[in-house]
N, C-alpha and C positions, 0 to 999 in steps of 0.2 A: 504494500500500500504506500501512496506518497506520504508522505512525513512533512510537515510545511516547516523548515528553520529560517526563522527570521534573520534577515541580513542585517551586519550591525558597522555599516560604513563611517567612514570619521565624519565627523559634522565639517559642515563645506567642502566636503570629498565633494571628485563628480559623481561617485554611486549615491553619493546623497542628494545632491541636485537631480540623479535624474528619478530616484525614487520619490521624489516629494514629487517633482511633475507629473509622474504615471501616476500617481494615487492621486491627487487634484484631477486629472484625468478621466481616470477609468471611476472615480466614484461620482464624477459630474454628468458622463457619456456612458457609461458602461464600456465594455469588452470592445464591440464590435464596432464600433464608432469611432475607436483611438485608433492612428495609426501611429509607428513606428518617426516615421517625419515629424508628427505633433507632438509625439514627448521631447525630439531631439530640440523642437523648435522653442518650446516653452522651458525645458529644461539649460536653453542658452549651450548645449554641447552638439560638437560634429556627429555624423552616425556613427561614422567611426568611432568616434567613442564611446557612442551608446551600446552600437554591438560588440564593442569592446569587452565590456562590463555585461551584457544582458544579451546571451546569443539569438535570443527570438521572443517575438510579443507574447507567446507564451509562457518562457523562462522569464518575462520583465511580470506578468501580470501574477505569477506562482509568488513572485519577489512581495508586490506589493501583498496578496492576500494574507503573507505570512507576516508583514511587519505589523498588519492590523490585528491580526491574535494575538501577538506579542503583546496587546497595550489594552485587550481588554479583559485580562485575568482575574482586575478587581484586586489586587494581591494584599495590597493594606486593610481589609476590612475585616479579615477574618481572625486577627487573634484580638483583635479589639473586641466584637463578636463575644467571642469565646471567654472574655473577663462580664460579660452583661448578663443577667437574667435571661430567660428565653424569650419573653414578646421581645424587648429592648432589643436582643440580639438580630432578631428576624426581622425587629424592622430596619436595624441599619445596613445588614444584608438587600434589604430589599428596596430601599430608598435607594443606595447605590446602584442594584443593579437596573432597575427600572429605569432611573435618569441616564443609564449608561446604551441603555438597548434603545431610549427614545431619542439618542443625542443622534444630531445631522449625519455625524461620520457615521455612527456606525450604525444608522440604516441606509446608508447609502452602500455600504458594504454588503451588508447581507442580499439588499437588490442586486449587486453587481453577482455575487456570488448564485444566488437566485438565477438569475438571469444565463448565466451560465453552466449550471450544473448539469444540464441534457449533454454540452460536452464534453465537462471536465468531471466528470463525475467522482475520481478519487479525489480531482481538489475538491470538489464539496465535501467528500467524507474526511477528507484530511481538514480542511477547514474547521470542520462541526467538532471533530476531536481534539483541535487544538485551540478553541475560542470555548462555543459551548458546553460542550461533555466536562470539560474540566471545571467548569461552574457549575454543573450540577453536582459534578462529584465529590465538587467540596462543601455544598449544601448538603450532599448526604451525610457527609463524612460530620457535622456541623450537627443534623438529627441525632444521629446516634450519640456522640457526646453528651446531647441535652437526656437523650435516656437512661444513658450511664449515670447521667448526674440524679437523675430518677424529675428532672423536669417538666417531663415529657412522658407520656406512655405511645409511644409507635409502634406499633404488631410489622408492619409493612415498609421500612425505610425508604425500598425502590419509590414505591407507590404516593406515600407521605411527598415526596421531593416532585412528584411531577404534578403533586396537587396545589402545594407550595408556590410554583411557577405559574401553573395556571390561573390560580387567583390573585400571586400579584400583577401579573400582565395584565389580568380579566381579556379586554378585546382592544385595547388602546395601542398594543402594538403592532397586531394587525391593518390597524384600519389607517394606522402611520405609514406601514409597508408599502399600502394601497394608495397614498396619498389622498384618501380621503375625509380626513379632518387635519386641523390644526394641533401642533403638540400642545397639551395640555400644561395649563400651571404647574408651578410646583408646589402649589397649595393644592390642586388636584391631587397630583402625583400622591402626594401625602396621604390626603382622604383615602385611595384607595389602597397602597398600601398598610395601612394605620387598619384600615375595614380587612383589610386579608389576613392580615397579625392577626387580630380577635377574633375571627373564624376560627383562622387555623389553631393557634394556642385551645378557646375553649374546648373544640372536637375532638384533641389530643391530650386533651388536661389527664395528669393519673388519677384513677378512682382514687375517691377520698374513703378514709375508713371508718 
């Protein structure tokens, strides 16, 4: 399976200039709309040197998909997280990740990836493995602790974690995808994650004795 390793060029390299142009790019156009001229042109470098660095618009756009999972790990929130009570915890879990999946980039990423997965198909699964999967897995990883700590009573951690997602998203992510409304506040954003906490916490409360 592809593997996506994020490239990690020195700032004002030209692998850096012309990574920031193909991702300004391919996340404004999509795939099939960028050509190979237009990154060189906006990126201010010869082709020569673009294919220098990036032997085809495939190899450049594998480049950009990987440096955008690289940034959305979330990585700071979880042993913060893990010092909080369990709603506290799930909601700054969830505040975070909600404002990070409705933020411009990175629905313009998952569209771009979207939009391409009929024909990159391992980049989609390598994508999903190395952006999403690893946020759920550390929301699993994040339940089960709250069980241990006896916080929580969860029978089902897979199942708890895709319930988790679902009610903080609710349908605001989708219909973002779709460009069919405007991103919501962050006072929204609040309400509805704050409303998915208290769901989900009282559903899993441990029987009391």
């Amino acid at each position: 399976m592809t593997k996506l390793v994020a490239p990690t060029p020195e700032a004002g390299s030209k692998p850096a200039q012309i990574l920031a142009a193909a991702g300004a790019l391919f996340l404004e156009n999509g795939y099939g709309a960028v050509s190979m001229d237009a990154v060189s042109k906006k990126a201010n470098v010869s082709k020569a040197t673009l294919y220098a660095h990036f032997g085809s618009k495939d190899e450049l756009f594998r480049a950009m998909v990987a440096c955008e999972c690289s940034s959305s790990a979330l990585n700071d929130v979880w042993d913060k997280a893990m010092a909080l009570p369990a709603a506290d915890g799930l909601r700054m879990i969830g505040l975070e990740f909600v404002t990070f999946v409705l933020s411009p980039k990175a629905l313009a990423a998952h569209r771009v990836v979207l939009g391409e997965a009929h024909r990159f198909p391992e980049l989609a699964r390598a994508f999903y493995e190395a952006g999403p999967a690893l946020t759920v897995g550390r929301v699993s990883d994040y339940l089960a602790a709250l069980n241990r700590r006896g916080e929580l009573a969860v029978p089902d951690i897979d199942m708890a974690t895709q319930q988790y997602f679902g009610l903080i998203k609710a349908n605001l992510h989708m219909k973002l995808l779709l460009c069919l409304t405007e991103r919501p506040s962050d006072s929204t954003i609040r309400r509805f994650v704050d409303a998915a906490v208290d769901l989900f916490v009282k559903g899993y409360a441990p029987p009391t004795s």
